[in-house]
VOGU-3710 file (C-alpha; in Angstrom, 3 decimals, decimal comma):
1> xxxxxxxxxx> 32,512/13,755/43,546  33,375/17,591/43,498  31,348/19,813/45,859  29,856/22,686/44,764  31,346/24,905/47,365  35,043/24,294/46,815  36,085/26,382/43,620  35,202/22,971/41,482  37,825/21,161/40,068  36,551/20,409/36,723
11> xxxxxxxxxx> 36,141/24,195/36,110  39,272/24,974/37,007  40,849/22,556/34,706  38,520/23,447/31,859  39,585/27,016/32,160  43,679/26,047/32,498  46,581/26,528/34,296  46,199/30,378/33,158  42,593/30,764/34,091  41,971/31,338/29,691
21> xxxxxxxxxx> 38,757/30,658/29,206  38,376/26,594/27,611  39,002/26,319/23,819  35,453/25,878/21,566  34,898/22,350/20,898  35,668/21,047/17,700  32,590/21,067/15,234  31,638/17,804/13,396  31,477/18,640/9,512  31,372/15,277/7,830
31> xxxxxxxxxx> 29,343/12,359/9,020  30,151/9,285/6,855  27,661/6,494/7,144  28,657/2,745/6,622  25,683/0,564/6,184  27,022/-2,854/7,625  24,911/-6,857/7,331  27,239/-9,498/8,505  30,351/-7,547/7,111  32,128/-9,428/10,176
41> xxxxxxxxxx> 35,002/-9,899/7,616  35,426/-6,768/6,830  34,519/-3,975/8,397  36,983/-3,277/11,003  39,390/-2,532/7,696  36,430/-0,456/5,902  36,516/1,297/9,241  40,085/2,205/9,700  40,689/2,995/6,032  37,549/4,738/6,170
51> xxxxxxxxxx> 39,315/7,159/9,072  42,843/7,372/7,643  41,314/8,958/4,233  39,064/11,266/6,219  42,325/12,402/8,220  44,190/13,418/4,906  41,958/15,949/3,706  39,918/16,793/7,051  41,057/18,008/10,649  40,739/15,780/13,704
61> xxxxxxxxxx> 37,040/16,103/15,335  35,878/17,600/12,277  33,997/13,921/11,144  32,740/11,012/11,857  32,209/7,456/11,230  28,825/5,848/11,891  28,736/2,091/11,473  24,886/1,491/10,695  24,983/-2,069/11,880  21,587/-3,363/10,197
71> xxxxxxxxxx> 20,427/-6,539/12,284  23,410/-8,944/12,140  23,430/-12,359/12,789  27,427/-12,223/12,800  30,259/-10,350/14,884  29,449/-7,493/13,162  28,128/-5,364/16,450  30,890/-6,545/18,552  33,705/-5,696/16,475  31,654/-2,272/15,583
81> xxxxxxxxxx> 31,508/-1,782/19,836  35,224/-2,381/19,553  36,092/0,561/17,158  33,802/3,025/18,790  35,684/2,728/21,901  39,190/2,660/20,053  38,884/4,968/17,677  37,582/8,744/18,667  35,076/9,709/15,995  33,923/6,024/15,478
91> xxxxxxxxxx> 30,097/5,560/16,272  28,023/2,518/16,117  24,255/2,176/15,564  22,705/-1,086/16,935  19,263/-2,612/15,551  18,072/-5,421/16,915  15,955/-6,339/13,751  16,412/-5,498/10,025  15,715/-1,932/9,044  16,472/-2,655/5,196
101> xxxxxxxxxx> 19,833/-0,719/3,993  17,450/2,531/3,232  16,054/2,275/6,642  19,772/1,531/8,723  20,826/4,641/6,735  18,048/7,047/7,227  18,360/6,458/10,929  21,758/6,959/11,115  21,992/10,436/8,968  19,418/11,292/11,407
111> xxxxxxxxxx> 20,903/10,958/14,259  24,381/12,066/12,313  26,373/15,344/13,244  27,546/16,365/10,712  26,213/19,242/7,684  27,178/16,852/5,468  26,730/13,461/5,177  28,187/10,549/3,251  27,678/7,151/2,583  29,057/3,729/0,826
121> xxxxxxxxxx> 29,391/0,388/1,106  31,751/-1,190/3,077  33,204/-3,800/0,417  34,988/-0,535/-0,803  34,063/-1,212/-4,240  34,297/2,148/-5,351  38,209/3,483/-5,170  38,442/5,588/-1,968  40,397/8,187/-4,245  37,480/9,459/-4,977
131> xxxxxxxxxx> 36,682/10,653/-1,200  37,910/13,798/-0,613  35,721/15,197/-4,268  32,870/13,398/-2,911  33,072/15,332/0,030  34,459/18,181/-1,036  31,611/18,491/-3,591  28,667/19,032/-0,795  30,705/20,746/1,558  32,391/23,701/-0,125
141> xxxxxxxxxx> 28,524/24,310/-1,444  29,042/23,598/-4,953  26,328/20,844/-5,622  23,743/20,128/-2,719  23,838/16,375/-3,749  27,034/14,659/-5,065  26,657/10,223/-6,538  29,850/8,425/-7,797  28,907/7,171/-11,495  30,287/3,708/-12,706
151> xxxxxxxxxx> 28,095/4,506/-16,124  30,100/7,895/-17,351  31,040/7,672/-20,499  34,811/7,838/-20,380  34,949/5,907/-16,908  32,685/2,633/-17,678  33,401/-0,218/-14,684  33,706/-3,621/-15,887  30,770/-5,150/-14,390  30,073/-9,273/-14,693
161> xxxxxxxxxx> 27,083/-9,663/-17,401  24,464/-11,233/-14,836  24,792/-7,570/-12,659  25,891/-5,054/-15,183  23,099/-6,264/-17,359  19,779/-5,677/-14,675  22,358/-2,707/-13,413  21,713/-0,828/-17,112  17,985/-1,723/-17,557  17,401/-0,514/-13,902
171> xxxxxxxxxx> 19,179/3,000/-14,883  17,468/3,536/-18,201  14,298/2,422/-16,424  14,797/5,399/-13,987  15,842/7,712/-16,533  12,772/7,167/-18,961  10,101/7,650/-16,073  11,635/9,666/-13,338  13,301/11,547/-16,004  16,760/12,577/-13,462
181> xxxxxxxxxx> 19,285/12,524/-16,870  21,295/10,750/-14,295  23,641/7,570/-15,484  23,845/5,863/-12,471  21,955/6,030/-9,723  22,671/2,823/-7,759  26,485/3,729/-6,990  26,929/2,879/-2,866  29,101/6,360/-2,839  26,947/9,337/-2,044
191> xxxxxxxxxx> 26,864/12,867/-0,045  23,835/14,915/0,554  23,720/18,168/2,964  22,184/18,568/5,423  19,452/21,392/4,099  18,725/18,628/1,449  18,118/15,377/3,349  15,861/17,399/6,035  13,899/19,066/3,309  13,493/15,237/1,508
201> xxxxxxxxxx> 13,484/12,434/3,119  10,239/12,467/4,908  8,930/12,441/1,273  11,069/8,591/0,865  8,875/6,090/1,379  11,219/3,196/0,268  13,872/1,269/2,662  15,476/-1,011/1,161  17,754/-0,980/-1,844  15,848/2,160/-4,077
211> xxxxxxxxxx> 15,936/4,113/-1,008  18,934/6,728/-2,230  17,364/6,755/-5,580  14,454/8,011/-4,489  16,324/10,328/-2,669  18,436/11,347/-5,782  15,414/11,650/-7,295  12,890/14,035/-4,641  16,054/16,242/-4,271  15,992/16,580/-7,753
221> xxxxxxxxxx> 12,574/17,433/-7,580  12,523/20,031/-4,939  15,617/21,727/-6,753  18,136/20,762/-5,444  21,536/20,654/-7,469  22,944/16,797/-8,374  25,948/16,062/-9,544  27,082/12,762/-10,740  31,194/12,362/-11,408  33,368/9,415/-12,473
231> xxxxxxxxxx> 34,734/6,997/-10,189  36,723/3,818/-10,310  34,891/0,948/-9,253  36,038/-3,017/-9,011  33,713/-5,513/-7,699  34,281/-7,419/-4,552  32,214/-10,532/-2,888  29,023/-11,500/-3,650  26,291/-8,572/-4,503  23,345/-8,787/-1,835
241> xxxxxxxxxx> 20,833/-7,561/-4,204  18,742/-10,492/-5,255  18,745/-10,291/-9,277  14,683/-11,509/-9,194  13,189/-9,985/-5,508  15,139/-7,130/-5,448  14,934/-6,179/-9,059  11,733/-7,077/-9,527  11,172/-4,796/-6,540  12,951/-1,697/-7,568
251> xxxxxxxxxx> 11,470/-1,800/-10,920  7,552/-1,582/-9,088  9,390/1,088/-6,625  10,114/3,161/-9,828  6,605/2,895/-11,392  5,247/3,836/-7,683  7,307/6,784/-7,416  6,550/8,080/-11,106  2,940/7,923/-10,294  3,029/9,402/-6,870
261> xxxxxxxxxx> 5,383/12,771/-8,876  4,007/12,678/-12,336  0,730/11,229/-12,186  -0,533/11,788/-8,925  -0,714/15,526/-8,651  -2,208/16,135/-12,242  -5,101/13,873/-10,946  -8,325/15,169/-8,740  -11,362/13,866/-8,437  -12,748/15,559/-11,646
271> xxxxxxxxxx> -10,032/14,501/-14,094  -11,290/10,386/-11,905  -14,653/10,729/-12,593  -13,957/12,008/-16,716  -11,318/8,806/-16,904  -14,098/6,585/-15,661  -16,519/7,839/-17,760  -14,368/7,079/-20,874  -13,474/4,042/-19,388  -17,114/2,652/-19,022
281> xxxxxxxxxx> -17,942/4,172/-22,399  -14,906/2,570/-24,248  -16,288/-1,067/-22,344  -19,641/-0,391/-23,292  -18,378/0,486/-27,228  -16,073/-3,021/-27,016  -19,487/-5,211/-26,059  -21,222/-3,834/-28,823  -19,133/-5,762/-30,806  -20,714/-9,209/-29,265
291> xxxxxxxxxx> -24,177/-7,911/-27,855  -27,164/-6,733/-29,481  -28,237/-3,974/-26,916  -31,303/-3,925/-28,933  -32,242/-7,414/-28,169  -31,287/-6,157/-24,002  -33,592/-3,286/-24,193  -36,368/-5,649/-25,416  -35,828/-8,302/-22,847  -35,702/-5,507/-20,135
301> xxxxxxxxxx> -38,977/-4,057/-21,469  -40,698/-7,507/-21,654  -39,245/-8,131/-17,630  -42,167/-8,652/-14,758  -42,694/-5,295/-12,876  -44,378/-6,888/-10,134  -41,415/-9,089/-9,762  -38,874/-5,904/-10,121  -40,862/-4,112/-7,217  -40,697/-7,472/-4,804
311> xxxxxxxxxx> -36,718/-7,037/-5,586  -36,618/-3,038/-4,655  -38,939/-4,149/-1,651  -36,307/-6,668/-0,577  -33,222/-4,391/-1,306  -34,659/-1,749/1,122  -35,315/-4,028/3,975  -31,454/-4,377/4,111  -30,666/-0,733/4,901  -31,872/-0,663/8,505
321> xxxxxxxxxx> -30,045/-3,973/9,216  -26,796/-2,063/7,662  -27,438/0,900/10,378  -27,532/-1,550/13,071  -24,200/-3,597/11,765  -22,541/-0,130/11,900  -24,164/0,510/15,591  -22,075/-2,438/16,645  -18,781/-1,986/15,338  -19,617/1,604/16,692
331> xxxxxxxxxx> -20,650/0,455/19,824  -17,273/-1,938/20,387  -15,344/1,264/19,752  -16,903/2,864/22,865  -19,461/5,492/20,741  -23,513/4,743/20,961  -26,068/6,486/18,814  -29,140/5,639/17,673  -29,992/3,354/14,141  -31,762/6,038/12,531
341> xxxxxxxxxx> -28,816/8,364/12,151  -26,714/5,692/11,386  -28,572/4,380/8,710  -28,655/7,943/7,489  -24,800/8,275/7,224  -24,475/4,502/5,387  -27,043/5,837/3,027  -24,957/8,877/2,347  -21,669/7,578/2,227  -23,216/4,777/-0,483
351> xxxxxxxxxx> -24,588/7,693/-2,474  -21,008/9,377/-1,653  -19,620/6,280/-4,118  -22,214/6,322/-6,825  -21,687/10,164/-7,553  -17,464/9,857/-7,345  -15,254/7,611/-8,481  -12,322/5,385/-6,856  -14,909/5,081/-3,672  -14,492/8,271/-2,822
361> xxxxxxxxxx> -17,639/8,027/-0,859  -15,907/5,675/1,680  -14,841/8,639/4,004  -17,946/11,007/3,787  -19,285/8,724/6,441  -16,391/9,805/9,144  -17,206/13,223/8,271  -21,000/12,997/8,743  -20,389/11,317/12,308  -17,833/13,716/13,365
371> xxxxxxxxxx> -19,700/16,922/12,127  -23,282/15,713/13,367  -22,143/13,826/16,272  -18,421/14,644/17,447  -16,914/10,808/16,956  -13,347/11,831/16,257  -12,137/10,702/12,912  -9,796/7,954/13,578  -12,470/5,965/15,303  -14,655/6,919/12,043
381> xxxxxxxxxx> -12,183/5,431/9,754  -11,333/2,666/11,863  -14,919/1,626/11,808  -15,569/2,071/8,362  -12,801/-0,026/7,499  -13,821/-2,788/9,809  -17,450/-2,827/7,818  -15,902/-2,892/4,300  -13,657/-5,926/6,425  -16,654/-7,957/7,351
391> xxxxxxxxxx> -18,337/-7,367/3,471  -15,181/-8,642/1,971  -15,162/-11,699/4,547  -18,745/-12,360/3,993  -18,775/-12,194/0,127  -15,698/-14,367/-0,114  -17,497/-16,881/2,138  -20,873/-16,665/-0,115  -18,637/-17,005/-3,126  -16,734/-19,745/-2,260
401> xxxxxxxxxx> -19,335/-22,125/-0,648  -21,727/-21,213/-3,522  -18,778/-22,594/-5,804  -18,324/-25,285/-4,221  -21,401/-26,523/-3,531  -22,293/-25,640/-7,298  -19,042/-27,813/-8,382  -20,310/-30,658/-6,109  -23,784/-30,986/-7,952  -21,875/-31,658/-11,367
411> xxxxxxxxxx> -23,276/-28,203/-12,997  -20,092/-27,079/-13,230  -18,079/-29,774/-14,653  -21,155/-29,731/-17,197  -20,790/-26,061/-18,413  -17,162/-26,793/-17,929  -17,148/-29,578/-20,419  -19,669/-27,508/-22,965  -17,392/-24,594/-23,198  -14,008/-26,221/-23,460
421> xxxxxxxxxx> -15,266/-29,305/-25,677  -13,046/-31,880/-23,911  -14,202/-33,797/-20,658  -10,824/-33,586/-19,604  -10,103/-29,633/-19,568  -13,704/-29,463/-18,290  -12,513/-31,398/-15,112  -9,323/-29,426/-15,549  -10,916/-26,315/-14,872  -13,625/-27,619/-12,342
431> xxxxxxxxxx> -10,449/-28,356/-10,816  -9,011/-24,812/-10,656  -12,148/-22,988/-9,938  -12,699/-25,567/-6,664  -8,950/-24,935/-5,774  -9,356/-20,770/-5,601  -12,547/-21,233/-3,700  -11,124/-23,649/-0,949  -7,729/-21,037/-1,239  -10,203/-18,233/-0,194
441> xxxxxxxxxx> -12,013/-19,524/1,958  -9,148/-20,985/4,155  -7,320/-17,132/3,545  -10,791/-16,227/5,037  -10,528/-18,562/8,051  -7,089/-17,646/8,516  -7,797/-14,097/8,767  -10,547/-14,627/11,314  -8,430/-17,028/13,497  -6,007/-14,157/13,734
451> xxxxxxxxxx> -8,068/-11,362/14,311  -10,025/-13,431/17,379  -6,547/-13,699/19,001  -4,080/-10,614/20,654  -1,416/-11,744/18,301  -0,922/-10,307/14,444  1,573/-12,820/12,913  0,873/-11,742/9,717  4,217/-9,706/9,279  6,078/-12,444/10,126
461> xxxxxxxxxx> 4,282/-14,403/7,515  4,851/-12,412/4,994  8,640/-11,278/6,006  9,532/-15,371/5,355  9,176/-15,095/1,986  10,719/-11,465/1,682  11,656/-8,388/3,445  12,417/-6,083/0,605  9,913/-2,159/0,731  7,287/-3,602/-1,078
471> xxxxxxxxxx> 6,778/-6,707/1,004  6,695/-4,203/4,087  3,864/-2,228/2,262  2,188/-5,816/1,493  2,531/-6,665/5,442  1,379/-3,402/6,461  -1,737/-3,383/4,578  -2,523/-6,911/5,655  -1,872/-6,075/9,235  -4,173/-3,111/9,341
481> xxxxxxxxxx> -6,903/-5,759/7,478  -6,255/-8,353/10,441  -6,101/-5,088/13,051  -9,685/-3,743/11,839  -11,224/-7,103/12,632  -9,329/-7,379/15,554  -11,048/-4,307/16,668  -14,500/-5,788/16,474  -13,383/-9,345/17,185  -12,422/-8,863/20,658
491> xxxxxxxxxx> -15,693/-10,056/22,054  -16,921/-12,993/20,857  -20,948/-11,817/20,649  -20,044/-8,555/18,907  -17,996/-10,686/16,435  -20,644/-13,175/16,257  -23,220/-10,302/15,611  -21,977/-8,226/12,968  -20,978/-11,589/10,758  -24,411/-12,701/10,888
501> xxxxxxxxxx> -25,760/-9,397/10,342  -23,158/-9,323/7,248  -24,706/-12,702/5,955  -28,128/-11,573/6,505  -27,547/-8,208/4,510  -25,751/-10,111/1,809  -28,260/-12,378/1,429  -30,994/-9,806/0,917  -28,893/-8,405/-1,948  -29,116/-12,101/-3,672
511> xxxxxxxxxx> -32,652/-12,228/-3,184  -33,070/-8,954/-5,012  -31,113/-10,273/-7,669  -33,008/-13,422/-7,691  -36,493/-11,828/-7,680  -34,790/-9,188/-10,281  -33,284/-12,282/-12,774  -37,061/-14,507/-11,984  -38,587/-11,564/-13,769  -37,180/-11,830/-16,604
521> xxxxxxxxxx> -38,378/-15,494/-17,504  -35,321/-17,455/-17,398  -37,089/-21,225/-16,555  -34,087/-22,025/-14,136  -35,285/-24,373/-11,299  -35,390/-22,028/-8,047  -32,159/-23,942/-6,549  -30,643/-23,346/-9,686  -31,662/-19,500/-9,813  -30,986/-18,785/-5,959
531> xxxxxxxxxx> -27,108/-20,758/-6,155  -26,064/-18,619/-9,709  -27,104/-15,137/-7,946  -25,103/-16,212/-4,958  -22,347/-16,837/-6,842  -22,748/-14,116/-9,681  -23,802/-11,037/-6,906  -20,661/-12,121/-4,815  -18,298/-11,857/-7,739  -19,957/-8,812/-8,878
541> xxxxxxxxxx> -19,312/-7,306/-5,823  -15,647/-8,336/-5,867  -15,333/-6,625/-8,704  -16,734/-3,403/-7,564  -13,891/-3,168/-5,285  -11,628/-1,711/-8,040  -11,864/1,866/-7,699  -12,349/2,277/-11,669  -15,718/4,074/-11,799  -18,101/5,295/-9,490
551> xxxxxxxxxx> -20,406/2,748/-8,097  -18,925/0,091/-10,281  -20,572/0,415/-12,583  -19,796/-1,982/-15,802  -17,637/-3,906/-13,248  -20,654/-5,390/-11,317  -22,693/-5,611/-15,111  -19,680/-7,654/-16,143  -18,974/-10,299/-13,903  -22,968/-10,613/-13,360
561> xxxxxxxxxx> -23,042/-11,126/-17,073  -20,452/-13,591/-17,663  -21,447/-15,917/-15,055  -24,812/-16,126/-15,201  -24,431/-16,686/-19,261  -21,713/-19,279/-18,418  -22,859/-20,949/-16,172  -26,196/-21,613/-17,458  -29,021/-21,991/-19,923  -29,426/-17,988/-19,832
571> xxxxxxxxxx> -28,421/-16,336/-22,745  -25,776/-12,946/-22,901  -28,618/-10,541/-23,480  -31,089/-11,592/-21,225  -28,221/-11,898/-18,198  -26,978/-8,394/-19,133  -30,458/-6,956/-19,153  -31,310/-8,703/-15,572  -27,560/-7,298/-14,276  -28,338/-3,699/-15,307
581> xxxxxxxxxx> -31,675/-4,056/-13,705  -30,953/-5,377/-10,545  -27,659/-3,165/-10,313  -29,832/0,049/-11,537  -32,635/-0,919/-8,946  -30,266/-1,355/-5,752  -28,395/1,963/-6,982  -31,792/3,598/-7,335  -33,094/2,967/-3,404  -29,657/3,855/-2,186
591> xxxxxxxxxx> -29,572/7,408/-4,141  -33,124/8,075/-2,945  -32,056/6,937/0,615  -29,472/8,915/0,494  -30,605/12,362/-0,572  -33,711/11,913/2,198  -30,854/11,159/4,468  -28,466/14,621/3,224  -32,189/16,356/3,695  -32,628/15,342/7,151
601> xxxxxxxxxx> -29,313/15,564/8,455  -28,283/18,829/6,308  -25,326/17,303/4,863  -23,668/18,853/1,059  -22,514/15,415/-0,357  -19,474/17,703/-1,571  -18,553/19,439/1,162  -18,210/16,463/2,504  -16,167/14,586/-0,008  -13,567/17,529/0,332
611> xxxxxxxxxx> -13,376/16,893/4,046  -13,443/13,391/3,911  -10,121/13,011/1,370  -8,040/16,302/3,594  -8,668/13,787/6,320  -7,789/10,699/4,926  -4,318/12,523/3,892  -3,911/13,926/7,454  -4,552/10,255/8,956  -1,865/9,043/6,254
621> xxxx> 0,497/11,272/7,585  0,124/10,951/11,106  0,480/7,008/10,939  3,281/7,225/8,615
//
């Protein structure tokens, strides 16, 4: 080791013999990226013909070769470790687990050197010829993006049917809805600058196999210059795109990304709420086609009232016991505040969903907690989302043992049998109907197994049937599901306590519905009456949860509707008159609740909407 007091011999050697001050280090121009998955094979010749084309157009320590080693089960990383410490310039980027190739290659350009970068794939498919104008292209400034093109008119590849087939459809595909007048975007031989890929590929959600069209195509968008040109190409090996998954999964990553850049920004909460309306109009037009609304409006007007105001009685008594459910998620999150206000902010955020489409509504309540009592807005969300876990676990439940125990009685295989005509499709679909209940109710148990432990094995799940983007997104959504329980779930009583609660709120709502459908004279036996609103309010409520119009309305009408008029005596007109009673009634107590609750805790319904949503899109980009 030198010492510091001795003239330091590394200084004096930097500076040289004639004390000239050490030459600049050479500047890395040209990062090339080669995405490797048990290329054991191959890729110590991809890498040194890789280097020996660089070297014939580009001076020594002006590039580099990154081998983006992408989880191998092979030799790959060894041999990779081998090169990097042969060959100067030669870098190799270790994962232990699979990134996808989008993901291997994102990391590596970000960690690259270079002010332009390069990729392709390491079965050299595409004539290495074509290099030096790939690189070339981005780096003398004349195109900020540059994509070989086996799809050019005068230069088509001869491609075997089963991948030059999907490899067409996917291209047109792209062209007709992301509209990028680009041949072929799929080509495994691409440059980008640096300026581009910083100013894009935050914006590229995908990593997997769409990942550099989606970057072809955000460039694009934020105008930057792309330039396709001509290349040779040959085939080599096997293709590891799977013609169904992977296909299947590009095509979906296409419609995604032509919604998020054509749809998505021409779409606020105004242009929702006008869609919906047409939507629940054009619905309501269809049914007139097979209901007599007249006949509804009599059997509404010939309905008990004293039997309507037991059911608004009985639909308010839930309310409080929704304040306390949300006092003990609350409460397991570390934050404790009194039922009142709580039952307050459920009332508003409720209303919040009746006024605005696509539940809108759903994040006024984080707002109302954080402006009136400073809970930060993560724990806001989190518990909201733990409350809309525990309905959806508690309605599935209700659903599903109503079914069941309705299929067990015979009922079913009776209605079953009327409606189809044949005892044998009767049983047949008695059959199916038992088979999604016991499915959801064991997806139910499943879920609650996992949340009660410290585990979340529901990525690996999902990963054994596929690890392409979209089964990611699939295993991400289902994780933060099993997380939100998990939240509340960690001690038993508080687990125990807001499921009950859940089954005592739901419950209420049947009653209402009972009391609501008894009033309109329908002669069902009362365990007849109380098992079809169990089932019908539970579907009805599973339907609410698309975000088509605000409320759900129609949806809940619907599903009430058909159930209750298929699954008994009850005709369509009387079951569509109790539905939009009982749905109008419930809607009715939580729009009065809520605008004495917006009174009392001096809260603009649209003020807080607006917060709400610039949240909810600050939270989104945080966690992403």
């Amino acid at each position: 080791m030198n010492d510091p007091a001795d003239g330091s011999d590394a200084a004096e050697r930097a500076a040289g013999a004639d004390g000239a001050a050490p030459p600049e280090p050479t500047r890395v121009e040209v990062s090339v990226v080669l995405p490797a998955y048990n290329e054991a094979d191959t890729i110590e010749g991809t890498v040194r013909t890789t280097v020996d084309t660089l070297e014939a157009f580009l001076d020594p320590g002006t590039f580099e070769v990154i081998v983006a080693e992408d989880g191998c089960e092979d030799d790959t990383p060894t041999i990779a470790d081998r090169l990097a410490d042969e060959i100067p310039g030669v870098r190799h980027f270790h994962s232990d687990e699979r990134l996808g190739r989008g993901g291997a290659l994102e990391r590596a350009f970000d960690a690259a050197h270079g002010g332009t970068l390069v990729y392709f794939d390491t079965d050299l498919a595409t004539d290495m010829k074509h290099l030096e104008e790939l690189v070339n292209t981005v780096r003398h400034g004349e195109a900020d993006v540059a994509t070989g093109s086996r799809w050019m008119p005068d230069n088509v590849a001869d491609r075997p049917a089963k991948r030059g087939i999907p490899s067409r459809g996917y291209n047109a595909a792209t062209r007709l809805f992301l509209r990028t007048g680009l041949r072929d975007h799929q080509c495994g031989f691409k440059a980008i600058s640096r300026e581009a890929f910083d100013a894009v590929h935050d914006d590229v959600e995908d990593r997997h196999w769409f990942w550099d069209t989606e970057l072809l195509v955000r460039a694009q968008r934020a105008g930057f210059e792309v330039r396709e040109f001509p290349v040779d190409w040959e085939p080599k090996g096997d293709s590891k795109v799977d013609l169904v998954r992977d296909v299947f999964g590009m095509g979906s990553q296409i419609l995604r990304t032509w919604w998020q850049l054509s749809v998505q920004p021409r779409v606020n909460k105004w242009v929702t709420l006008g869609a919906s309306a047409l939507l629940v109009l054009f619905a309501f037009l269809l049914s007139t086609l097979y209901i007599d609304y007249g006949t509804v409006l009599d059997r509404i007007s010939d309905a008990d009232p004293t039997l309507i105001a037991v059911a608004a009685v009985v639909y308010a008594l839930s309310w409080p016991l929704r304040g306390l459910r949300y006092r003990d998620i609350l409460a397991e999150l570390g934050y404790t505040e009194k039922l009142g206000f709580l039952t307050g902010a459920v009332f508003i955020s409720q209303t919040g969903n009746l006024v605005f489409p696509a539940r809108l509504g759903d994040g006024v309540r984080a707002y109302v907690v954080k402006a009136r009592r400073g809970i930060p807005y993560p724990s806001g969300f989190a518990s909201l989302a733990a409350e809309r876990v525990f309905d959806l676990l508690t309605i599935t439940v209700l659903a599903g043992l109503v079914l069941l125990g309705y299929a067990a009685t015979g009922d079913l295989a009776r209605v079953a049998e009327s409606v189809t005509g044949a005892s044998q499709s009767g049983q047949i679909a008695v059959l199916v109907a038992v088979g999604i209940a016991v499915v959801a109710i064991a997806a139910v148990a499943g879920i609650v197994l996992s949340a009660r432990s410290d585990r979340n094995r529901i990525r690996g799940l999902v990963e054994r049937f596929s690890s392409d983007s979209y089964a990611d997104y699939v295993a991400g959504a289902l994780e933060r599901f099993v997380g939100d329980v998990q939240q509340v779930g960690g001690d038993p009583k508080a687990f125990t306590r807001v499921g009950a609660t859940s089954l005592v709120i739901w419950t209420l709502d049947v009653i209402t519905a009972v009391f609501v459908l008894a009033a309109f004279g329908t002669g069902l036996e009362t365990a007849t009456l109380v098992t079809i609103c169990f089932f019908a309010v539970s579907v009805g409520n599973l339907a609410k949860v698309l975000p088509l119009s605000p409320g759900g309305v129609g949806l809940y009408e619907a599903a009430f509707t058909l159930l209750v008029a298929g699954l008994t005596p009850v005709t369509a007109s009387v079951a569509l008159g109790a539905a939009i009673v009982d749905h109008f009634l419930k809607n009715v107590v939580t729009m009065i609740g809520g605008g004495v609750s917006m009174l009392a805790l001096n809260v603009s319904l649209t003020t807080a909407v607006e917060e709400a949503e610039e949240m909810e899109e600050v939270e989104s980009v945080d966690s992403a």
